[in-house]
C-alpha positions as a Markdown table, in Angstrom:
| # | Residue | x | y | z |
|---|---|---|---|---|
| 1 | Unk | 0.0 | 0.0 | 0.0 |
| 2 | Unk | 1.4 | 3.7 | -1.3 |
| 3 | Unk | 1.9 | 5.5 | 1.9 |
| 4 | Unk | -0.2 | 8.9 | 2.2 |
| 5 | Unk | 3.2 | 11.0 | 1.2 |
| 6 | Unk | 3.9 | 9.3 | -1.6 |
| 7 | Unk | 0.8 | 9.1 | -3.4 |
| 8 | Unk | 0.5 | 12.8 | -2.9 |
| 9 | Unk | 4.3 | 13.2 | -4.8 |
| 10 | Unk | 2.5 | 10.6 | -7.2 |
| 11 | Unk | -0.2 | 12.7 | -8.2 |
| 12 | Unk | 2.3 | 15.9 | -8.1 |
| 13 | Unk | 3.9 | 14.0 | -10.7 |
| 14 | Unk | 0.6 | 14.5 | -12.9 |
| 15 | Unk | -0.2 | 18.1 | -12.2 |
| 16 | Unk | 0.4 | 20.2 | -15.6 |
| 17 | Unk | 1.8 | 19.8 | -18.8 |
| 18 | Unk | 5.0 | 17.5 | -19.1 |
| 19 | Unk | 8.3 | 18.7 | -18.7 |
| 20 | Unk | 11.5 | 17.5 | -20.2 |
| 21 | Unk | 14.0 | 16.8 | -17.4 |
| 22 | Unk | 16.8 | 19.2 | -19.7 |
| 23 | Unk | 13.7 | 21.6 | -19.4 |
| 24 | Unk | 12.4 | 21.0 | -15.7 |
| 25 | Unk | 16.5 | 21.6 | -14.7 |
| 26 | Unk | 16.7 | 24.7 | -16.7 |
| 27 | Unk | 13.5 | 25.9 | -14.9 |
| 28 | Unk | 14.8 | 25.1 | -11.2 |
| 29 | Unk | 18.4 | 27.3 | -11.8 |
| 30 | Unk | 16.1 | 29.9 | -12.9 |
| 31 | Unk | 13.6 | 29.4 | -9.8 |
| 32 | Unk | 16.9 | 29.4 | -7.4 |
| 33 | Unk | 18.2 | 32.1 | -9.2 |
| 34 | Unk | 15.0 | 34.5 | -8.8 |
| 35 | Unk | 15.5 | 34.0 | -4.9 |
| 36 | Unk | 18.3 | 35.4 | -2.8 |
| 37 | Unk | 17.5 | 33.5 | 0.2 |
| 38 | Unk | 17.2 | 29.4 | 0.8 |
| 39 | Unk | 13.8 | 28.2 | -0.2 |
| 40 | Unk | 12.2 | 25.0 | 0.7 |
| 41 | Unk | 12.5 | 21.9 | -1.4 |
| 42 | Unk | 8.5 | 21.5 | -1.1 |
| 43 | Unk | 7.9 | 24.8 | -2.5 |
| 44 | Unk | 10.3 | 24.4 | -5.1 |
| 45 | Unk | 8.7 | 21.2 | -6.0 |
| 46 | Unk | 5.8 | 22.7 | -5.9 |
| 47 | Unk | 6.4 | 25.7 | -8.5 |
| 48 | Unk | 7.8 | 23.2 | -11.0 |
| 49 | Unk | 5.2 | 20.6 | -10.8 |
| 50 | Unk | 7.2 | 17.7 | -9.4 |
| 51 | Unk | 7.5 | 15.1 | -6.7 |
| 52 | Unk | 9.7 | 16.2 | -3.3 |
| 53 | Unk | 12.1 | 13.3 | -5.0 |
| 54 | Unk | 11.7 | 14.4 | -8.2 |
| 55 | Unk | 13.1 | 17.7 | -7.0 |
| 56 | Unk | 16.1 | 16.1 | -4.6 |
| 57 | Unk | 16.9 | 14.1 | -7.5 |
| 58 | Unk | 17.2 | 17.0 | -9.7 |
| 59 | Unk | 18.7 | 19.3 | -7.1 |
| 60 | Unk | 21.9 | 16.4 | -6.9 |
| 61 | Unk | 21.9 | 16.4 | -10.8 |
| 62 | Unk | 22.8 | 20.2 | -11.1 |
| 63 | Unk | 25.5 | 20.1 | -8.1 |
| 64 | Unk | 27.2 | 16.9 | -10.1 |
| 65 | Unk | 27.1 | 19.4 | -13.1 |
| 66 | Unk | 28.3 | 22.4 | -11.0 |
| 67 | Unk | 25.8 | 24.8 | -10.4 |
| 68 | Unk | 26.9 | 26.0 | -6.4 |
| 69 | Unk | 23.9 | 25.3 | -4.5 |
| 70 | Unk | 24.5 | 25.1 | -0.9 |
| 71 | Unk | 21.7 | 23.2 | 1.2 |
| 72 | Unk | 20.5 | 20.2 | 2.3 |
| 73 | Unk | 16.8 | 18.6 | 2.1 |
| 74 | Unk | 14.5 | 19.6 | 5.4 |
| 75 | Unk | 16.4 | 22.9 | 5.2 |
| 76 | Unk | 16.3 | 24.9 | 2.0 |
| 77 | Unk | 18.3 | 25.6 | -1.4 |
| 78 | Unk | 20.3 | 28.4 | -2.3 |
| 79 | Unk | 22.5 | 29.5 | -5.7 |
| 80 | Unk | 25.1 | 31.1 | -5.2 |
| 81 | Unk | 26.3 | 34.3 | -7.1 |
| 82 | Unk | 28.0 | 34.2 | -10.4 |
| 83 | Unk | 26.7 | 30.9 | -11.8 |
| 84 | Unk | 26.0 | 31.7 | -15.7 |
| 85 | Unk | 24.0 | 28.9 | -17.6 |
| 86 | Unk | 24.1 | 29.7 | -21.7 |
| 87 | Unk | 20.5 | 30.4 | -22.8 |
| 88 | Unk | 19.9 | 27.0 | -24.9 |
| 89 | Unk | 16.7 | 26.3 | -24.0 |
| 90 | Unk | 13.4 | 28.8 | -24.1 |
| 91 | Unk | 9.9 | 27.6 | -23.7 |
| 92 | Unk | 7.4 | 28.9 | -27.2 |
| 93 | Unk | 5.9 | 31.7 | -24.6 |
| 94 | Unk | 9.3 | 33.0 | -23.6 |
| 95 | Unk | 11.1 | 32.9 | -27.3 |
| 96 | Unk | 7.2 | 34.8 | -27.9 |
| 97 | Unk | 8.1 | 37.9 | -25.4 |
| 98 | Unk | 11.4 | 37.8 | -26.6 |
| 99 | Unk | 10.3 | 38.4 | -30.8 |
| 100 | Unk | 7.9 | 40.5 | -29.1 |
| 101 | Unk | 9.6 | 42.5 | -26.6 |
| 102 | Unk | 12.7 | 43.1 | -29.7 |
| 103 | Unk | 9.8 | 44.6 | -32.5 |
| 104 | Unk | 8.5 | 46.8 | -29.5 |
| 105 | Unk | 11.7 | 48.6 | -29.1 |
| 106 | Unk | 12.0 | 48.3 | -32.9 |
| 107 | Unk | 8.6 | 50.5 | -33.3 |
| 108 | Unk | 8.8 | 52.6 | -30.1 |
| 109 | Unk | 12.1 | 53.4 | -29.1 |
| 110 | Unk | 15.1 | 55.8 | -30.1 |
| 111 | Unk | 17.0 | 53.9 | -33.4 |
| 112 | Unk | 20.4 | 52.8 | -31.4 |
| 113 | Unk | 18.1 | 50.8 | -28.8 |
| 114 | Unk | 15.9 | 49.3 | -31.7 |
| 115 | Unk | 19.3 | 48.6 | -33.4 |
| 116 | Unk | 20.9 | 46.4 | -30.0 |
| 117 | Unk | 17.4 | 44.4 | -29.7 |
| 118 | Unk | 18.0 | 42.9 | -33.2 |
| 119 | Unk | 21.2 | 42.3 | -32.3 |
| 120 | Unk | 20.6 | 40.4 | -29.0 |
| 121 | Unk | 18.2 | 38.5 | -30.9 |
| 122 | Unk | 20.6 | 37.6 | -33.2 |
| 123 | Unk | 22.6 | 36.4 | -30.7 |
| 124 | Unk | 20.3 | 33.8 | -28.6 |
| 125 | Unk | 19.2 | 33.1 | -32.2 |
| 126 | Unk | 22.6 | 31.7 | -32.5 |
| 127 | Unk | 23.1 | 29.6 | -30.0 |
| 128 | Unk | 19.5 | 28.0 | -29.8 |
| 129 | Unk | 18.9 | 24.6 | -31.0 |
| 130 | Unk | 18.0 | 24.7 | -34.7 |
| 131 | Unk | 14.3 | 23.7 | -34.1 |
| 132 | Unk | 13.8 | 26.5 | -31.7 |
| 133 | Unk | 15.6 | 29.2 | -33.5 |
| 134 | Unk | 13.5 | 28.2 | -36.5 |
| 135 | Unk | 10.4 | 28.9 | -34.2 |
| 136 | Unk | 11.7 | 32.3 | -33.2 |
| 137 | Unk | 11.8 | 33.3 | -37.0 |
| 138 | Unk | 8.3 | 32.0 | -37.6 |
| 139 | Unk | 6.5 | 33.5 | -34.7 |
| 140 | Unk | 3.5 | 35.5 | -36.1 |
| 141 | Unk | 3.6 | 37.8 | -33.7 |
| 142 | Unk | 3.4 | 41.3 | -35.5 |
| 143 | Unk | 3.8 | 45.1 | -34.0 |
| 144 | Unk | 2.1 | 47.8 | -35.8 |
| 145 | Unk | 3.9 | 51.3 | -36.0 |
| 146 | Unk | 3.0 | 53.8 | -33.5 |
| 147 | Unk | -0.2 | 55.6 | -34.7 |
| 148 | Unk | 0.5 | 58.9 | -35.2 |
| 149 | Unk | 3.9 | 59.7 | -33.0 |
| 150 | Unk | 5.2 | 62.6 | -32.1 |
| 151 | Unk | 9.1 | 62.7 | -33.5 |
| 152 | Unk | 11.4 | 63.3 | -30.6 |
| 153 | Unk | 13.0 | 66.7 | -30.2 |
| 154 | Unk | 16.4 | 65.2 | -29.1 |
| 155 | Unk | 18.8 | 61.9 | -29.4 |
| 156 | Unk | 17.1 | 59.6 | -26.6 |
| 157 | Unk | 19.9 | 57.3 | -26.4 |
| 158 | Unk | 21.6 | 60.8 | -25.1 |
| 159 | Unk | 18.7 | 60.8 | -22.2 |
| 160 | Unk | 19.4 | 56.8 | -21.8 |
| 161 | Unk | 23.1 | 56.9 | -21.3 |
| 162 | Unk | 22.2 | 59.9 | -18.4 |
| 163 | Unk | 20.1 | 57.5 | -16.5 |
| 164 | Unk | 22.6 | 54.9 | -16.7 |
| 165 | Unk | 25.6 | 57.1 | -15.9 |
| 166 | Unk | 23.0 | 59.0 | -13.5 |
| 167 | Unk | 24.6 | 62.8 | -14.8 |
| 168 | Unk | 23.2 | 65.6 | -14.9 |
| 169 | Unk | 21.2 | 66.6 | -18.2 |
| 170 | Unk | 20.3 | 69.9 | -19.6 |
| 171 | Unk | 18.4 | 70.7 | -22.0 |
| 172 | Unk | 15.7 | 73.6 | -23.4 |
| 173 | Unk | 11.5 | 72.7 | -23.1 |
| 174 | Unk | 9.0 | 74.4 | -24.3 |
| 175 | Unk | 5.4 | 73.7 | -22.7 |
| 176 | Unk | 1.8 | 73.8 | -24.2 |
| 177 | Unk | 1.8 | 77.2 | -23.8 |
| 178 | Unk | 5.0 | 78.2 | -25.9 |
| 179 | Unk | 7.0 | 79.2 | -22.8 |
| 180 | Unk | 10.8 | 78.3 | -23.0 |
| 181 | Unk | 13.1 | 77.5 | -20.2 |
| 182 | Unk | 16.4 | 76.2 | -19.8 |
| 183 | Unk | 16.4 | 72.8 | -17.3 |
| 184 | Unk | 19.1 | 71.3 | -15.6 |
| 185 | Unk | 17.9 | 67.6 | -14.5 |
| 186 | Unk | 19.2 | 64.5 | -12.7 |
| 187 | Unk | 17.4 | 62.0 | -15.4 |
| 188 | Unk | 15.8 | 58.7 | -13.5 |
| 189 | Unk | 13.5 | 57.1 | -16.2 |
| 190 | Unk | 11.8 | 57.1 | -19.8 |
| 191 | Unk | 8.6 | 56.2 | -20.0 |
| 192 | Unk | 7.2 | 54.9 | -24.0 |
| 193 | Unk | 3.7 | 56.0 | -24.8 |
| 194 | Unk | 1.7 | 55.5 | -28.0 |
| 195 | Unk | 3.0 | 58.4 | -29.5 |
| 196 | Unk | 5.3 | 60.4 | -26.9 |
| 197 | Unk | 8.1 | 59.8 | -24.5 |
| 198 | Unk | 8.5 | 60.9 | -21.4 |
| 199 | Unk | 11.3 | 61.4 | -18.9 |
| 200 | Unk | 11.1 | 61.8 | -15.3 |
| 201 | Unk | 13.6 | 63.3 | -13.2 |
| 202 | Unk | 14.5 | 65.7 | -10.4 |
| 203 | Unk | 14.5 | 69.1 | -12.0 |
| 204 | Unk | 16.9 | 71.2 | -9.9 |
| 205 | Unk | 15.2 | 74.6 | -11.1 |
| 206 | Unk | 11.7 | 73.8 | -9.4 |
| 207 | Unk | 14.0 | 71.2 | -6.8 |
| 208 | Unk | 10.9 | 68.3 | -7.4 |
| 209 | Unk | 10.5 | 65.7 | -9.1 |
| 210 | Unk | 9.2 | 66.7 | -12.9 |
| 211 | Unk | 7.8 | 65.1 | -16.2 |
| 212 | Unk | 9.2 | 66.2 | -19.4 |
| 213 | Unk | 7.7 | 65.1 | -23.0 |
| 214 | Unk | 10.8 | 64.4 | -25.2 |
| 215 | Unk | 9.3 | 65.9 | -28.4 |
| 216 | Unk | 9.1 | 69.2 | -26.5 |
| 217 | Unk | 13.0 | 69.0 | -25.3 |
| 218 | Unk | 15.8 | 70.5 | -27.6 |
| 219 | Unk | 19.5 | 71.0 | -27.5 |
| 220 | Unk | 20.1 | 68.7 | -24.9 |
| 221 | Unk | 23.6 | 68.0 | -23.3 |
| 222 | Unk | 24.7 | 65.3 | -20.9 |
| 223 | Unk | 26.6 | 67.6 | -18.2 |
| 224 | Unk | 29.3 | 64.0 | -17.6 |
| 225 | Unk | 28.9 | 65.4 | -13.1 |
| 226 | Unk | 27.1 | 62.7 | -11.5 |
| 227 | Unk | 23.9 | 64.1 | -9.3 |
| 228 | Unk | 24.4 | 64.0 | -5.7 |
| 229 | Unk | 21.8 | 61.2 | -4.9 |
| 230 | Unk | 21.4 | 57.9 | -6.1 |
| 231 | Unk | 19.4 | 57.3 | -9.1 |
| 232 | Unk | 17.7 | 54.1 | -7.2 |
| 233 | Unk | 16.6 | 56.2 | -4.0 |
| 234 | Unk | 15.1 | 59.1 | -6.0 |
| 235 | Unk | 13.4 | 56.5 | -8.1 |
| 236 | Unk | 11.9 | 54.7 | -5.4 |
| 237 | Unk | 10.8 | 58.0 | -4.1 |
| 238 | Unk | 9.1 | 58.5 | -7.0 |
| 239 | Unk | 7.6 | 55.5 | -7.5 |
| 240 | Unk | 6.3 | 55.3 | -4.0 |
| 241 | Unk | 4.4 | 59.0 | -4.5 |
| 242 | Unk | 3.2 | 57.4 | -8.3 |
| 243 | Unk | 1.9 | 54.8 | -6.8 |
| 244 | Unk | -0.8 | 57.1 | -4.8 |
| 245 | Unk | -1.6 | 59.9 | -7.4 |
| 246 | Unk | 0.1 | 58.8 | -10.5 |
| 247 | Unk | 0.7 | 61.6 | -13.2 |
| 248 | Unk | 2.5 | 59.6 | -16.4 |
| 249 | Unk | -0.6 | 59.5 | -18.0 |
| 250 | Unk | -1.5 | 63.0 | -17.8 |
| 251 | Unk | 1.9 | 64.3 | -18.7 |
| 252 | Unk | 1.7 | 62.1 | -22.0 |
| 253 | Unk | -1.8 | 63.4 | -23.0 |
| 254 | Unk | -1.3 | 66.8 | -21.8 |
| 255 | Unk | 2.2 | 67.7 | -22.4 |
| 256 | Unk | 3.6 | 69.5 | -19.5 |
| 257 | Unk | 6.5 | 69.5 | -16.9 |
| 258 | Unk | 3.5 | 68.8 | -15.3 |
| 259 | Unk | 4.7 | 68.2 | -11.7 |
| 260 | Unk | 4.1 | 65.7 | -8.8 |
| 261 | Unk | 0.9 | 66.1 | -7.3 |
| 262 | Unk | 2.0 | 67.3 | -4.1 |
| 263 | Unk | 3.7 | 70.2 | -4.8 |
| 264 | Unk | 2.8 | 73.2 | -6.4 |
| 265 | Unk | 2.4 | 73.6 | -10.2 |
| 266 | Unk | 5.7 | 75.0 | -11.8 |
């Protein structure tokens, strides 16, 4: 008689669609590799479908291999840093987003980005089994040009090298109402509408967080001074007073250094 524990890994075994073991092992790095801290063997099993000795078997097959996971069953797995496992294997969804999220940038952003998204597709493409890298070529997923867009006013791959570098930007805007200023900004992020972009950042002339429509920026010059604070703190700042009254969406349909909602119009 099948003793209560195991027939419930037995019908674990039968939950979801089948999984190739090069497939399932792929999928476990990936789930170690999402967590920092140990995580149980149960609730790994759990996320991949699997039996509790399914997943110790499959634990011991990736250490023999040598992926660094430390832990032991009845106490939790972790990966540790720096393991790097070469992309050879995508499921039809994720090759999907990749096609996908590559003829998005192609459509919507600034030409040197759309450029690098072919070229990194190009370069899974490459090392991808043949059957799967055929399948990335077919995918009929299509998207259509942006209805309508508003050409931007300045280089945006000047704007997305700022935010990396976090430097100061300056640049000349002009609103809605035909007023010019000059703006010097600590550039955080870029946000890709329909048919504008928009960066937020700290705007030291009106010291708050602003919104700038790029179609409306002009002469713009990366500064090379780093801002004083780091680019992740003012962007969770952001994003925490966003998440309460959020003001993207009215900055991309009414065009404004519209600011935060808690301060004072500019």
């Amino acid at each position: 008689m099948i003793g209560s524990h195991l027939l419930t890994e037995s019908i674990a075994e039968l939950l979801g669609p089948p999984m190739s073991r090069a497939e399932r092992l792929l999928t476990l790095v990936q789930a170690l590799r999402r967590r920092r801290r140990p995580v149980a063997g149960a609730e790994l099993a759990a996320e991949l479908g699997v039996s509790l000795r399914t997943l110790y078997r499959d634990i011991q097959a990736l250490i023999g291999q040598g992926a660094p996971i430390d832990g032991e069953a009845g106490v939790g797995y972790v990966l540790r840093p720096g393991f790097m496992l070469p992309p050879l294997m995508f499921t039809e969804d994720e090759i999907e987003a990749l096609v996908f999220g590559a003829r998005l940038a192609a459509t919507r952003a600034d030409e040197r980005l759309a450029s690098s998204a072919e070229n990194a597709l190009a370069k899974i493409a490459a090392v991808l089994p043949p059957d799967l890298a055929d399948r990335m070529d077919a995918t009929g997923l299509i998207v259509a040009p942006a209805w309508n867009a508003n050409r931007d006013g300045i280089d945006l791959s000047l704007v997305r090298a700022a935010i990396r570098n976090e430097t100061r930007l300056e640049f000349s805007y002009v609103n809605e109402k035909g007023l010019a200023s000059r703006r010097v900004v600590w550039p955080i992020a870029v946000a890709f509408f329909e048919r504008v972009r928009v960066l937020t950042a700290w705007c030291e002339l009106r010291a708050d967080f602003r919104h700038f429509r790029v179609d409306r920026m002009s002469e713009a010059v990366d500064l090379g001074v780093r801002y004083p604070r780091r680019r992740r703190v003012l962007l969770k700042e952001w994003r925490e007073i966003e998440s309460t009254e959020p003001a993207w969406r009215e900055v991309a349909d009414a065009a404004d250094t519209v600011p935060v909602p808690r301060r004072k119009s500019a």
